[in-house]
C-alpha positions as CSV (number, residue, x, y, z in Angstrom):
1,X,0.0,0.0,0.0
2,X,1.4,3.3,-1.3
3,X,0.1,6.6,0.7
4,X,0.6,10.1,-0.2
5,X,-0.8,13.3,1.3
6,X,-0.3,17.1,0.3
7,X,-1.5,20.1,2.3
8,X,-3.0,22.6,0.7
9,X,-1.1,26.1,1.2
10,X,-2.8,29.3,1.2
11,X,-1.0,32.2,-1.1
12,X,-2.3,35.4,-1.4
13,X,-3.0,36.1,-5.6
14,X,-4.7,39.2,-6.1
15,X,-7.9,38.3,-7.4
16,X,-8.6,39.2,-11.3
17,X,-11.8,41.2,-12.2
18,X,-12.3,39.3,-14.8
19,X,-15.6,38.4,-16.3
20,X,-16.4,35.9,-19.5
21,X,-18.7,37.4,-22.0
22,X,-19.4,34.8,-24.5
23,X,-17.0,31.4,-26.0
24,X,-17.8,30.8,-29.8
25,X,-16.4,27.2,-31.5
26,X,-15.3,28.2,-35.2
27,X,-14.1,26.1,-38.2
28,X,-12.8,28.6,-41.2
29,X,-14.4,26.7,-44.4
30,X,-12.4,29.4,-46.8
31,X,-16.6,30.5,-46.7
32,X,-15.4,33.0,-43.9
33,X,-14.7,37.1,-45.3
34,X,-11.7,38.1,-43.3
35,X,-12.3,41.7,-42.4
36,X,-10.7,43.7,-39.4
37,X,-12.8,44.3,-36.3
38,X,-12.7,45.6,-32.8
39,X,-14.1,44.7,-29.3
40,X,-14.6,46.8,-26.7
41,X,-13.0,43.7,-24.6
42,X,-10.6,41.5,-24.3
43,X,-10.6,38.4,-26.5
44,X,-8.7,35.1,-25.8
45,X,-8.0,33.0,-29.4
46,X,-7.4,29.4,-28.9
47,X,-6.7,27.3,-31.9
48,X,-7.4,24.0,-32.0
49,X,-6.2,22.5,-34.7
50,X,-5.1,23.7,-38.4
51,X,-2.6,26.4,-40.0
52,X,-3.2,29.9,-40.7
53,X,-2.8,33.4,-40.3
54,X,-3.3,36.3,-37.2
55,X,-3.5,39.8,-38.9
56,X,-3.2,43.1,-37.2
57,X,-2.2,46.2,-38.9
58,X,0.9,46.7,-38.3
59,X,2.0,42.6,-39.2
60,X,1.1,39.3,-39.3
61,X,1.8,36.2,-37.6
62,X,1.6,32.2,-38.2
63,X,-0.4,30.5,-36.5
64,X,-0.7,27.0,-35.8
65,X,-2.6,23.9,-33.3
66,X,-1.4,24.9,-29.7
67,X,-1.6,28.5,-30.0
68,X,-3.1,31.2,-27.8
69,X,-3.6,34.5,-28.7
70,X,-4.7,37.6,-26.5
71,X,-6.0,40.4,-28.0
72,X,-6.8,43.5,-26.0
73,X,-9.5,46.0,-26.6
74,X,-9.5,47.9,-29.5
75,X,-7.2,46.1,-31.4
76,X,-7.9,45.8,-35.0
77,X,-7.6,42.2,-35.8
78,X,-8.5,39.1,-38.5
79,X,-7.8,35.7,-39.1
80,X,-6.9,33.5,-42.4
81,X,-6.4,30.0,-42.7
82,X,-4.1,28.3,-44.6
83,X,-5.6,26.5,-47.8
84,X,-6.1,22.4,-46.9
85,X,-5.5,23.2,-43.3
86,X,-8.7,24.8,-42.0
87,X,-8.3,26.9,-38.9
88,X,-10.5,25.5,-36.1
89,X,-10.3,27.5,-33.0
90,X,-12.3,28.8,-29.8
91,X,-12.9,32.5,-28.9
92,X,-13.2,33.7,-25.5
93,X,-14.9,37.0,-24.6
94,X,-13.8,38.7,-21.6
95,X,-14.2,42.1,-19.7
96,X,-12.5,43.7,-17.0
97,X,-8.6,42.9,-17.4
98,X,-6.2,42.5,-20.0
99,X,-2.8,41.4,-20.2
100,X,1.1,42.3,-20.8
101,X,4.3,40.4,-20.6
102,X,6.6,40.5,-17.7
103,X,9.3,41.6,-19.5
104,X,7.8,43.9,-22.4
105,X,5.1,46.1,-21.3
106,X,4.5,47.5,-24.4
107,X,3.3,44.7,-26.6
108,X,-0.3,44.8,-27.3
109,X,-1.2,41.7,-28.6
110,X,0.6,38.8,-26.6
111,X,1.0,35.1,-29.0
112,X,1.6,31.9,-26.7
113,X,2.1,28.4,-27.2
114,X,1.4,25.6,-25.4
115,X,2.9,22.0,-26.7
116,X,0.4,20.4,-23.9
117,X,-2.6,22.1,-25.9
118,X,-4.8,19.5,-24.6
119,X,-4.7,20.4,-21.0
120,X,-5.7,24.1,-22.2
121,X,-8.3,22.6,-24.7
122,X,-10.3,20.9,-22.2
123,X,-10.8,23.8,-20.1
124,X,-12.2,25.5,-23.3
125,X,-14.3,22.5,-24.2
126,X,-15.9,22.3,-20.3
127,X,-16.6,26.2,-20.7
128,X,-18.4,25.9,-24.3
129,X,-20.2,22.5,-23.2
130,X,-21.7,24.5,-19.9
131,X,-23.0,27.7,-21.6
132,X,-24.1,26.0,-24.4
133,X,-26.0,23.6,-21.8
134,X,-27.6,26.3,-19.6
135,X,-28.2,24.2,-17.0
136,X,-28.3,25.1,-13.5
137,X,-25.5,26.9,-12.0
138,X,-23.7,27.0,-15.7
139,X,-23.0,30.3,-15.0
140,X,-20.9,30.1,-12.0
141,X,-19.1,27.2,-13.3
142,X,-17.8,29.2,-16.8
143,X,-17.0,31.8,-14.6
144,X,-14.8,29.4,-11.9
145,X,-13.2,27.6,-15.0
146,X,-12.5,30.6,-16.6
147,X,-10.2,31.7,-13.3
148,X,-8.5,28.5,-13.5
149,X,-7.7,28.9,-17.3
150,X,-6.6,31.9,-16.5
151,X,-3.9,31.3,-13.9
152,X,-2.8,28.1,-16.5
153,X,-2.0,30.9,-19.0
154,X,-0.3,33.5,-16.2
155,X,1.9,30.8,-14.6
156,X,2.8,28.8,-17.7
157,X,3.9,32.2,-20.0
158,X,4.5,35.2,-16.4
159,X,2.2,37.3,-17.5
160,X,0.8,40.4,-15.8
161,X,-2.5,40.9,-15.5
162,X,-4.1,44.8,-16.1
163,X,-7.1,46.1,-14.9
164,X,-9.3,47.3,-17.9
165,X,-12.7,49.6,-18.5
166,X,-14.3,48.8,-21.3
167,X,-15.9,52.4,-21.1
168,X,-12.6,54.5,-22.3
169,X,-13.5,54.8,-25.5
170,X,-18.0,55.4,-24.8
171,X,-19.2,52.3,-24.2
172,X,-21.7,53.5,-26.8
173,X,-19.3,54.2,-29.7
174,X,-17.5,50.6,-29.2
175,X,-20.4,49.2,-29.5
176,X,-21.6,50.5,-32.7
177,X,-17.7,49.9,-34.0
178,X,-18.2,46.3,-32.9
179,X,-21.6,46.2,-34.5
180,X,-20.7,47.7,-38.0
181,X,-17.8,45.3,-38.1
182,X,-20.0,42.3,-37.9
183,X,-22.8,43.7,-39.4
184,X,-21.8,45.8,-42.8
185,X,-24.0,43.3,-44.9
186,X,-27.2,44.2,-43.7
187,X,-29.1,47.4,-44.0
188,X,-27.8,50.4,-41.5
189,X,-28.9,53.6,-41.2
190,X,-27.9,56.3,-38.5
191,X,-31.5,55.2,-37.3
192,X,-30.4,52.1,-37.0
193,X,-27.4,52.8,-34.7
194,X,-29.5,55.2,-32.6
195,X,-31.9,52.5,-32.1
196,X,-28.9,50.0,-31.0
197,X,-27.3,52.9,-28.0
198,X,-30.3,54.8,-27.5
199,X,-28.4,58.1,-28.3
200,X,-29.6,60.9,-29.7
201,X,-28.5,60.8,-33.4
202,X,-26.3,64.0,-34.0
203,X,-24.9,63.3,-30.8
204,X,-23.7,60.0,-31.8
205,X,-22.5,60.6,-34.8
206,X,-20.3,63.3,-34.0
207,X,-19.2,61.1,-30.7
208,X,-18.3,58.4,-33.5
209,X,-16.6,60.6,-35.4
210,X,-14.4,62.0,-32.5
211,X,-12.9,58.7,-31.7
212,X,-12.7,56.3,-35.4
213,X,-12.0,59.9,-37.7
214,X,-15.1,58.9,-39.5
215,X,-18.7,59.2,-39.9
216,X,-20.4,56.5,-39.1
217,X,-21.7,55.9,-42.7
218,X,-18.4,56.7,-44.4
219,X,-16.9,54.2,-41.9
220,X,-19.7,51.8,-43.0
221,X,-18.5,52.2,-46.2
222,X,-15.3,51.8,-45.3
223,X,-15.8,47.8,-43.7
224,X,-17.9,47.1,-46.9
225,X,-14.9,47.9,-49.6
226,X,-12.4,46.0,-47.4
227,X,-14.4,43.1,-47.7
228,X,-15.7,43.9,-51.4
229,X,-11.6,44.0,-52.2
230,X,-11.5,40.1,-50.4
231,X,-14.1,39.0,-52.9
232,X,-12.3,40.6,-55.5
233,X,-9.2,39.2,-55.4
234,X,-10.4,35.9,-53.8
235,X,-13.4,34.9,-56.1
236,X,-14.8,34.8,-59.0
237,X,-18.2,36.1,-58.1
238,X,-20.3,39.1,-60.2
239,X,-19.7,42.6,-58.9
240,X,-23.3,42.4,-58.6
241,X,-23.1,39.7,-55.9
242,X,-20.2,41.2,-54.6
243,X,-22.3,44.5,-54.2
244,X,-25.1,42.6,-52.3
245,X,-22.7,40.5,-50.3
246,X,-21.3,44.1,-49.1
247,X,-24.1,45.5,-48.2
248,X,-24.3,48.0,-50.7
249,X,-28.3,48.8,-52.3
250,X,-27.1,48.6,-55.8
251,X,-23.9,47.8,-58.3
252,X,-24.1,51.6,-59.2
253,X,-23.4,52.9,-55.7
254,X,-21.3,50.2,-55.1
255,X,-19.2,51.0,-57.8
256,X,-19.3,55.2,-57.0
257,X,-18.2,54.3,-53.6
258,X,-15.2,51.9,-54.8
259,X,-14.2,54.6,-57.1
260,X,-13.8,57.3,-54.1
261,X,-11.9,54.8,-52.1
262,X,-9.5,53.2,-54.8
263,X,-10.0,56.1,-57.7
264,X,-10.8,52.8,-59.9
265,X,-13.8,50.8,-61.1
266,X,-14.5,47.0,-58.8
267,X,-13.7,45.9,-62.3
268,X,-10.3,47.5,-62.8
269,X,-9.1,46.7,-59.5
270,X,-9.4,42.8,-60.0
271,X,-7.7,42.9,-63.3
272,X,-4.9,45.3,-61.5
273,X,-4.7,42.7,-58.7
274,X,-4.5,39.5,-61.3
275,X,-1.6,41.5,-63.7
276,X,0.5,41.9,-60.3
């Protein structure tokens, strides 16, 4: 008979004001427009298996099965995957701290990886299989797991973990940014995104305008040609599905508004791109 007995010992760890938002479970089919967005939060990118691609602005890094990715508020940010290796990852959302490295406290977005992804993958997998579930006490439970995966990714890489308020920027304007990055396909109006923060509508706009350098419209706009250029160079479909993919009410305007962003037709700018 083998016996073996460890006391528990009591350390002090400042406790994180951290609390989870959402989890989404994601498989990039190619069927997925890339397009950079913001959150007024931080977001915690877990890939599970396949090859691909983290953009920000200012670079881009590989990304692969076993990596973790922390992105901070009001980062700009997109994914790609690499053809025949499909990106499948999970995305935690997650207010009220962020994170920097012990020994860099100026890098923004921090990139980890972990060789024992499995122990990190299960904690992801208990937290999607208990929202999803909504059973009784589900809440609690994300919110204890979430804690523990936490300290897993503070011990294993030092990191530091910041304080955050998500209402810096006007919890109202990073919520519209967030909303016309996920939503430029559908119809918007400035009715539409008073409606969403219950502000009044001149008010918002020039609020919007303040903090992106935009209108809300023009920075509409804006999200719909980046993607329109994706579909450009990246398929073979009409300019007048590409127009109604976008968002945009007709090919005409579609094509005025290309022309004022790229001072050339939909049409000359996928022959441009295919010459180069």
């Amino acid at each position: 008979m083998s016996h073996s007995q460890h006391s528990v010992k009591t350390n002090d760890i400042p406790k994180m004001n951290a609390h989870l938002l959402s989890i989404s479970l994601s498989k990039d089919d190619q069927d997925w427009q890339s397009v950079f967005h913001t959150h007024h939060f931080t977001e915690i990118f877990f890939v599970l298996e396949g090859k691909g691609n983290f953009l920000f602005r200012e670079g881009t890094r590989s990304i692969r099965t076993g990596d973790l990715i922390i992105i901070p508020p009001y980062i700009e940010h997109t994914e790609q995957s690499i053809p025949e290796t499909a990106l499948k990852y999970y995305v935690l959302g997650i207010d009220g701290v962020t994170f920097q490295t012990k020994y860099d406290a100026t890098t923004a977005q921090i990139y980890c990886n972990f060789d024992n992804h499995s122990l990190l993958a299960n904690l992801f997998d208990q937290i999607y299989y208990e929202i999803k579930g909504d059973q009784y006490g589900s809440d609690q439970i994300c919110q204890h797991l979430l804690e523990v995966l936490l300290l897993r990714i503070i011990r294993t890489k030092q990191l530091i973990p910041i304080s955050t308020n998500s209402v810096k920027m006007s919890k109202e304007c990073a919520q519209i940014k967030e909303f016309l990055d996920t939503n430029y396909a559908s119809h918007i109006t400035l009715d539409t995104l008073t409606d969403l923060t219950h502000m009044n509508k001149y008010y918002m706009a020039h609020s919007f305008t303040k903090f992106t350098g935009l209108p809300p419209i023009q920075y509409l706009n804006q999200k719909r040609i980046e993607a329109a250029c994706h579909l450009l160079t990246h398929t073979d479909y009409s300019i007048s599905d590409i127009a109604a993919l976008t968002g945009f009410s007709s090919q005409s305007y579609f094509t005025q508004t290309f022309r004022k962003f790229h001072h050339m037709t939909p049409n000359q700018y996928r022959q441009t791109h295919t010459k180069n």
